[in-house]
MIMARVO-766557 format. One record per residue (C-alpha): residue in one letter; x, y, z. Coordinates in pm, 1 decimal. Last residue first. Layout:
BEGIN
<"A",<X,Y,Z>>
...
! end
This chain:
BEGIN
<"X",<1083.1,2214.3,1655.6>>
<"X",<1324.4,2064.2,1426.4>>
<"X",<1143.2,2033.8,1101.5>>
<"X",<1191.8,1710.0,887.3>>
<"X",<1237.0,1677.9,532.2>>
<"X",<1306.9,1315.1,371.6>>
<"X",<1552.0,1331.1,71.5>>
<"X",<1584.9,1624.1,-152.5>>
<"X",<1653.4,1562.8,-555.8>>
<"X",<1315.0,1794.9,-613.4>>
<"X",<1066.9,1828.0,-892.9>>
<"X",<829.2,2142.2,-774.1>>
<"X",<621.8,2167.0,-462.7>>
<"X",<870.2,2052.2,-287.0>>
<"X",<1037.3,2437.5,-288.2>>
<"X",<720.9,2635.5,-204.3>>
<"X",<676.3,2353.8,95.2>>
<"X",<1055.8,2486.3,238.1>>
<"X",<1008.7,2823.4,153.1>>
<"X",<658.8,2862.8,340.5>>
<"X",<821.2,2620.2,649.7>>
<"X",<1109.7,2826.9,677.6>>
<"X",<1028.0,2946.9,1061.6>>
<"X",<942.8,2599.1,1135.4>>
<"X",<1308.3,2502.2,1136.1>>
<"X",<1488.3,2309.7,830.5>>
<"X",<1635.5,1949.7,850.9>>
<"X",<1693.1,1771.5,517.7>>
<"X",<1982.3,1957.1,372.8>>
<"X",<2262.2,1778.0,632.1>>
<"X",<2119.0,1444.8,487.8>>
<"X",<1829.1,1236.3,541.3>>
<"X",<1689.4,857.9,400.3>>
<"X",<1987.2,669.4,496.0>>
<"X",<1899.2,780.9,833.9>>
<"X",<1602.9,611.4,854.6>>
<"X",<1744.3,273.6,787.3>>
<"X",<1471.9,4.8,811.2>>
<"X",<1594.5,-352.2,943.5>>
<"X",<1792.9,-158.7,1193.8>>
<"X",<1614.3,-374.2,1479.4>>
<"X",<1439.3,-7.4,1659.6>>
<"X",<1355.6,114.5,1294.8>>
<"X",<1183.8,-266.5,1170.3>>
<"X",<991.6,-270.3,1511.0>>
<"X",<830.8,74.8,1486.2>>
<"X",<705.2,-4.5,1172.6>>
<"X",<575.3,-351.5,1275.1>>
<"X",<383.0,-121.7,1561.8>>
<"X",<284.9,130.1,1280.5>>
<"X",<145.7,-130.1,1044.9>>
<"X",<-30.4,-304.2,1350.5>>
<"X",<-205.5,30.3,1368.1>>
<"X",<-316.0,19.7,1004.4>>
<"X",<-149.8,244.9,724.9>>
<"X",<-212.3,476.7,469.7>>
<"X",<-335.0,375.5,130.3>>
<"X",<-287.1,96.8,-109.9>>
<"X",<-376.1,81.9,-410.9>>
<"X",<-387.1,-370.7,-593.9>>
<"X",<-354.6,-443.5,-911.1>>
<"X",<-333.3,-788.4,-1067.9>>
<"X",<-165.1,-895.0,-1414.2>>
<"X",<-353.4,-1123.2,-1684.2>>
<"X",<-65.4,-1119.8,-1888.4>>
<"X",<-353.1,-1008.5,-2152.9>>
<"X",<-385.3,-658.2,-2007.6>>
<"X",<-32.6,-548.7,-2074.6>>
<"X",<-18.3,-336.6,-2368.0>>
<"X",<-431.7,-340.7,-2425.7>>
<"X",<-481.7,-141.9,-2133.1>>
<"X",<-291.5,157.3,-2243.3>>
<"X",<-349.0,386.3,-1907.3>>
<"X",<-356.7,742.8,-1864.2>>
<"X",<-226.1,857.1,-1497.3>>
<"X",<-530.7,1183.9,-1492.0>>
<"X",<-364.4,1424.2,-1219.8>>
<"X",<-359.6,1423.3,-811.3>>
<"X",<-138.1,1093.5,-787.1>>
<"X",<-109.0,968.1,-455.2>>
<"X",<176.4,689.6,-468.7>>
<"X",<154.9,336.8,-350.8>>
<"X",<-32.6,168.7,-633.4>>
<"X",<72.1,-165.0,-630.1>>
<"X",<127.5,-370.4,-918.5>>
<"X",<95.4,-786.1,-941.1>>
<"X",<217.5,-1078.1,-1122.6>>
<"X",<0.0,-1288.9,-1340.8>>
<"X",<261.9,-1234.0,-1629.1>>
<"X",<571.0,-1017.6,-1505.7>>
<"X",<540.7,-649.8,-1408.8>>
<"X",<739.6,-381.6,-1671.1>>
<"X",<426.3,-279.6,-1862.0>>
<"X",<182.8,-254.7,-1584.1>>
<"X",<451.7,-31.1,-1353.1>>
<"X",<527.6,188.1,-1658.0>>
<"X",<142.4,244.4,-1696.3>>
<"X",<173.8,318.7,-1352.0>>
<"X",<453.2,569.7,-1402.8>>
<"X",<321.1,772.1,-1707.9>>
<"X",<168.4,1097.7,-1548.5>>
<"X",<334.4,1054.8,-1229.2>>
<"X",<265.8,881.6,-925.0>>
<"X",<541.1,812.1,-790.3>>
<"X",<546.4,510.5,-582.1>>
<"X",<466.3,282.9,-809.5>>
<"X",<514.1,-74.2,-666.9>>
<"X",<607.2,-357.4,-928.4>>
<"X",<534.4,-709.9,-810.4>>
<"X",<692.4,-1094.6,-957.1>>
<"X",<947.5,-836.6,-1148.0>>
<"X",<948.6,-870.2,-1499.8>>
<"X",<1043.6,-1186.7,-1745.1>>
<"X",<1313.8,-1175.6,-1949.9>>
<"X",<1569.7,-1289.6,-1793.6>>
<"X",<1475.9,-1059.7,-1473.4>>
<"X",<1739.2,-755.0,-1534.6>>
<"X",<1579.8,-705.0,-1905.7>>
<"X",<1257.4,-705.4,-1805.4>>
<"X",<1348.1,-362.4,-1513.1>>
<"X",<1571.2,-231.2,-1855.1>>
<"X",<1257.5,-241.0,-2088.6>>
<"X",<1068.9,-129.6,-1882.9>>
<"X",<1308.2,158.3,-1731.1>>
<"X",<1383.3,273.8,-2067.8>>
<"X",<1744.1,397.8,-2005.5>>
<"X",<1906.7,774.2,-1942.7>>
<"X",<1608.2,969.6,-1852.8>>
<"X",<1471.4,629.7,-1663.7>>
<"X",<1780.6,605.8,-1456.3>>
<"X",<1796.0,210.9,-1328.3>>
<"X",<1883.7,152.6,-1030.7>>
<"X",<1952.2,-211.6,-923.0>>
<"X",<2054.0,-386.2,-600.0>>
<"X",<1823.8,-179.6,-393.7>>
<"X",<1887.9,-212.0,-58.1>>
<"X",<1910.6,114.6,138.3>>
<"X",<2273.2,253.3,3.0>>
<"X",<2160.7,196.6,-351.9>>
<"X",<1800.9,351.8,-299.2>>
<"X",<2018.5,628.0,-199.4>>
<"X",<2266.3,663.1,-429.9>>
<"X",<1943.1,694.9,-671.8>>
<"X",<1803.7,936.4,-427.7>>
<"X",<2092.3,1155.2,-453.2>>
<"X",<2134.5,1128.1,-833.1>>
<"X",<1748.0,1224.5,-923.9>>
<"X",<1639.6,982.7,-1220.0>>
<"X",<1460.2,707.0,-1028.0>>
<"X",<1369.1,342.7,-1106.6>>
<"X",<1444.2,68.6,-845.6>>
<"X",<1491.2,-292.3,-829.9>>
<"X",<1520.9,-501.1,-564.1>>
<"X",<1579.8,-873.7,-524.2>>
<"X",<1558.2,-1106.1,-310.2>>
<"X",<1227.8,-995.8,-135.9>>
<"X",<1166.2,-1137.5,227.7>>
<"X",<937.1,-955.2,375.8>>
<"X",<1163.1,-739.9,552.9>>
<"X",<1368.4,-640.2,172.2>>
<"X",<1018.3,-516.1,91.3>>
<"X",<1008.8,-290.9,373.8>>
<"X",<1355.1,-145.1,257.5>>
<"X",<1223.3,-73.4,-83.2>>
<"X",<894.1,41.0,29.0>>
<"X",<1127.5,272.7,261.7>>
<"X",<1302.4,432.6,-24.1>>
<"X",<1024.3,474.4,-221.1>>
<"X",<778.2,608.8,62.7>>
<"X",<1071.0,905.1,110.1>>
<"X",<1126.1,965.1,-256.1>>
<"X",<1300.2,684.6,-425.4>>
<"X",<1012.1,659.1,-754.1>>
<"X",<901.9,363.6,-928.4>>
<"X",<953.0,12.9,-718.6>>
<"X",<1054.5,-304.5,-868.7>>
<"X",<1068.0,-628.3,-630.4>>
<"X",<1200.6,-908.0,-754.6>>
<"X",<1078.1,-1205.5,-521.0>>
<"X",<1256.0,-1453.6,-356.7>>
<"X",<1009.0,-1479.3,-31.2>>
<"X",<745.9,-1380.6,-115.8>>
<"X",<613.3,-1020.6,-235.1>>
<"X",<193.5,-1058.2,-292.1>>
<"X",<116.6,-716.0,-144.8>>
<"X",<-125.9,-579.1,128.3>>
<"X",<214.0,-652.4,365.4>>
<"X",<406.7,-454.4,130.4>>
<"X",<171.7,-148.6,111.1>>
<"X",<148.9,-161.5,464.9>>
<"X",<481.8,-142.6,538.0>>
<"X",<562.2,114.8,295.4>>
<"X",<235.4,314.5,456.4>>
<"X",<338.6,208.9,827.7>>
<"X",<722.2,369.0,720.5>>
<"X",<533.7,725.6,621.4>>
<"X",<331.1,731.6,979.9>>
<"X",<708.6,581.1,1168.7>>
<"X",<930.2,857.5,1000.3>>
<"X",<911.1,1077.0,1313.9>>
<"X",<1037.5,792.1,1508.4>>
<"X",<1369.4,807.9,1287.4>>
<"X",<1418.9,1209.2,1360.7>>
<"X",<1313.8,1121.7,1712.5>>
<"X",<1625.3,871.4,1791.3>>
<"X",<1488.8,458.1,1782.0>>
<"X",<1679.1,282.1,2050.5>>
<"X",<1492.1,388.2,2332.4>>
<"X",<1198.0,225.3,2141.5>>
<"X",<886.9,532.4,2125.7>>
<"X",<578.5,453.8,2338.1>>
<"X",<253.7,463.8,2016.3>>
<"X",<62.7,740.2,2052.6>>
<"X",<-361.1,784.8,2017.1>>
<"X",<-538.0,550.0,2284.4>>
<"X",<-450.1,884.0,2526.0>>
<"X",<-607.0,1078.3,2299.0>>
<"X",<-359.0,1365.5,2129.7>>
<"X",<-318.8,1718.0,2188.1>>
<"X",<-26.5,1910.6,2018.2>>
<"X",<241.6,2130.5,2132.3>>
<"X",<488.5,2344.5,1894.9>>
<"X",<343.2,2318.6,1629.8>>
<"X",<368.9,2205.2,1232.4>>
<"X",<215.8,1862.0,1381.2>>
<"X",<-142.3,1898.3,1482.6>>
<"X",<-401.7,2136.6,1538.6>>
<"X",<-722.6,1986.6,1485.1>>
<"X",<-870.5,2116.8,1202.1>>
<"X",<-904.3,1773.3,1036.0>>
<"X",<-1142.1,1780.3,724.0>>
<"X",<-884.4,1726.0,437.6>>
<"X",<-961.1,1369.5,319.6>>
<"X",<-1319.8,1402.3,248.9>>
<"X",<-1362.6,1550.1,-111.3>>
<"X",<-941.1,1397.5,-269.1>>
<"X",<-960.8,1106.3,-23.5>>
<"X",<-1290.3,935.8,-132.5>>
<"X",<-1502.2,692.9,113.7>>
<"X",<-1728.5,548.3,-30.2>>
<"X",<-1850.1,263.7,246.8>>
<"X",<-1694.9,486.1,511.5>>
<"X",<-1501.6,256.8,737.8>>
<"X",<-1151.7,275.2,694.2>>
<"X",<-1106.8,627.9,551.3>>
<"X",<-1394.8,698.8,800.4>>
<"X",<-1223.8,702.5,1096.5>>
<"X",<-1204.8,381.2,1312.8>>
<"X",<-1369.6,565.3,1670.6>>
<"X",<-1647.6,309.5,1775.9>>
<"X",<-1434.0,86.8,1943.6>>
<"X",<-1142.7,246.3,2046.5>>
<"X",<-910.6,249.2,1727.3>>
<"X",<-550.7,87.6,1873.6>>
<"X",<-248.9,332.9,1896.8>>
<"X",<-33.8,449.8,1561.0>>
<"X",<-18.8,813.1,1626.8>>
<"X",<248.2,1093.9,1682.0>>
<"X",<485.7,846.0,1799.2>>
<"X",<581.3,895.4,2149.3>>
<"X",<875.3,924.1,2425.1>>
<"X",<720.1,978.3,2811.5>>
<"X",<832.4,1286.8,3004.9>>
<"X",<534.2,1348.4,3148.8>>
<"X",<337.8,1025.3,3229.3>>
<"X",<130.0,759.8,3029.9>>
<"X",<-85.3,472.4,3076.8>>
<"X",<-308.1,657.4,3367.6>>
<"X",<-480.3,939.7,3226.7>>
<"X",<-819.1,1003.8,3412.3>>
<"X",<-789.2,1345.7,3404.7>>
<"X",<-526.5,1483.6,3169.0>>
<"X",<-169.0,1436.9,3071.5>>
<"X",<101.0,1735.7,3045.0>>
<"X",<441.8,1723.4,2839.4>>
<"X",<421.7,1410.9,2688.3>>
<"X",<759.2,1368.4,2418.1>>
<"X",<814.6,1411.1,2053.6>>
<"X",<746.0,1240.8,1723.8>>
<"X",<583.5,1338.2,1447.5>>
<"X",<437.7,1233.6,1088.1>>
<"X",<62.7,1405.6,1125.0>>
<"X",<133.8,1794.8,991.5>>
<"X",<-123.6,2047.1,936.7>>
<"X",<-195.5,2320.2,1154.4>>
<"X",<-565.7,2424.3,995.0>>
<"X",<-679.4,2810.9,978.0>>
<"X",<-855.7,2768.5,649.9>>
<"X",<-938.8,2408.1,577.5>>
<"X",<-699.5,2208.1,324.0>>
<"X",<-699.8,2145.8,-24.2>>
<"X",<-555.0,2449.0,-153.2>>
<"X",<-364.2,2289.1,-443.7>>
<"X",<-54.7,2304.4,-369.6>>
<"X",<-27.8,2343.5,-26.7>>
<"X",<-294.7,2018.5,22.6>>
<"X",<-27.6,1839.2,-202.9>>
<"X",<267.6,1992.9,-35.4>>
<"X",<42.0,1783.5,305.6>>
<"X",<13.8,1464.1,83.2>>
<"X",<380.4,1478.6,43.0>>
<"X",<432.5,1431.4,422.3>>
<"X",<688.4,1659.6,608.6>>
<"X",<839.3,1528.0,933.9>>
<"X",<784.1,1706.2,1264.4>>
<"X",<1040.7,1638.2,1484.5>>
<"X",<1074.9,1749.7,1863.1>>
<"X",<718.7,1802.3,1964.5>>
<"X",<564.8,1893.6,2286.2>>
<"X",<226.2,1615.0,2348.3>>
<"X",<-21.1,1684.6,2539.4>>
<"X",<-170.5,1392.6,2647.8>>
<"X",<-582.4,1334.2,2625.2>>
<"X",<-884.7,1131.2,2855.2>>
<"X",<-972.6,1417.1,3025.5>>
<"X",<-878.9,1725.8,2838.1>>
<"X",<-534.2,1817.6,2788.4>>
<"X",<-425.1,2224.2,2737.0>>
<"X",<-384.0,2335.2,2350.1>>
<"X",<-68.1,2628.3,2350.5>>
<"X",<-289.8,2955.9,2217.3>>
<"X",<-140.8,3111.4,1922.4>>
<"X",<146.5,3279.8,1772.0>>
<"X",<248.3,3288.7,1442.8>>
<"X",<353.9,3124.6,1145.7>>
<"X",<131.4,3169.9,804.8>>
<"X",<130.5,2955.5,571.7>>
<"X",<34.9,3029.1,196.1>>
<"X",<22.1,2810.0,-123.2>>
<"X",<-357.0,2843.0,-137.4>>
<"X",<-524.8,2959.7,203.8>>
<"X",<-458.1,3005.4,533.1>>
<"X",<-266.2,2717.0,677.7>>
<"X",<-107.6,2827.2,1012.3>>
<"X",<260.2,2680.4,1103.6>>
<"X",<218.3,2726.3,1503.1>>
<"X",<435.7,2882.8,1732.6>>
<"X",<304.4,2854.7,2120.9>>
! end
């Protein structure tokens, strides 16, 4: 089968090699979309993952072969590329590990996964795809569980603002998720055009360019005042969590959403004395996934909103494709058709 090989900084290599066969107890899984996750340009970037790996865990495609002992699913079944129930025993160590960091233990998986043709999943593993969610939607279902789980570790009630920093992919659907819960009121900072019209099209009521207009000043301005009752950042940049502290109301709350791989330097003293909570956030829960899957199949989360003509490419231009996210981009969500 083709596979999208990691082999060392910056560098994938697509080739052939052997198509995984089910053990007992696994599906095979042949996959249709393959969506690309920002914390897989970060492991491009900066030659964080194993030698050798197939990266890729945002997918959705069908079950090709099962093996012994498999009795919830058949060939020709619809499925998320995750999302099932931990057995007992088998929660991985993000959510167990007593100190657990991301940036020395995140990138240990050599399994191959979604930048393939066929992957191997357990049987517990997949979630059974709506019939009226399309693959390039159930292929967003890992990102939308981390927007959905960020909102649900939140404080948003119902009648909230809502800011969020940054309409990239999680932006777009923290925005939408927050809508779900029951926000009134959106309101979004991002400079690039097409994911400002974007955020406009998905929910937000406000978008504020922070190149043209302070986005603090404007987010305090659009709430009489007073700030939004939670500000997520999902960006991640150098200044955008201070931003987030700055702009957030007194006793309200910030979520950090984003992954940032660089020092975020913080003024404490600006914003300390409204007494504000912060909460990170990170990945997402099975429940997250099954709410996820929900909020696509009811419409309540637009996945198409989130992808143009420019946001499918093939595995063969996988090195171009991460070479080009690795730097500021206006693009949407990317998926591969495989």
């Amino acid at each position: 089968m083709k596979a999208a090989v990691y082999r060392s900084k910056q560098r994938f290599e697509v080739r052939e090699i052997p198509t995984p066969e089910p053990g007992p107890g696994q599906v095979q899984v042949k996959i249709h979309r393959s969506a690309i996750c920002g914390t897989d340009v970060h492991a491009f970037m900066y030659d964080l993952a194993p030698s050798g790996a197939v990266l890729g865990h945002e997918f959705a495609g069908v079950i090709s072969a099962v093996g012994d002992g498999v009795t919830r699913w058949k060939e020709g079944d619809r499925v998320t590329g995750g999302g099932g129930d931990y057995p007992l025993g088998e929660v991985p160590p993000v959510r167990t590990h007593p100190r657990y960091n991301y940036r020395t233990m995140g990138f240990t998986n050599t399994v191959t996964r979604g930048y393939a043709e066929y992957t191997l999943l357990d049987d517990w593993a997949p979630l059974a795809i709506p019939d009226e969610v399309p693959d390039e939607a159930a292929a967003l279902t890992e990102p939308c569980a981390v927007a959905v789980h960020a909102v649900r570790r939140s404080r948003v009630r119902l009648g909230d603002t809502v800011g969020v920093i940054g309409a990239g992919p999680i932006g777009l659907l923290v925005t939408q998720a927050a809508r779900a819960a029951g926000a009134s009121r959106v309101i979004v900072s991002e400079p690039a055009p097409g994911r400002a019209a974007a955020a406009k099209t998905v929910g937000a009521d406000d978008v504020i360019d922070p190149f043209e207009q302070d986005a603090v000043e404007r987010m305090v301005e659009l709430t009489g005042g007073v700030g939004p009752d939670v500000v997520f950042d999902c960006a991640g940049l150098k200044n955008t969590l201070q931003q987030a502290f700055d702009a957030v109301k007194r006793a309200g709350q910030v979520v950090l959403v984003a992954v940032p791989w660089e020092e975020m330097p913080l003024l404490a003293a600006e914003w300390m004395a409204r007494e504000i909570d912060f909460r990170s956030s990170w990945g997402g829960l099975p429940e997250d996934w099954q709410i996820s899957l929900q909020l696509l199949a009811d419409e309540k989360i637009s996945a198409s909103a989130m992808m143009s003509d420019t946001s499918f490419v093939s595995l063969d231009e996988i090195q171009e494709t991460f070479e080009a996210l690795m730097q500021p981009t206006t693009q949407l969500q990317t998926v591969i058709r495989i």
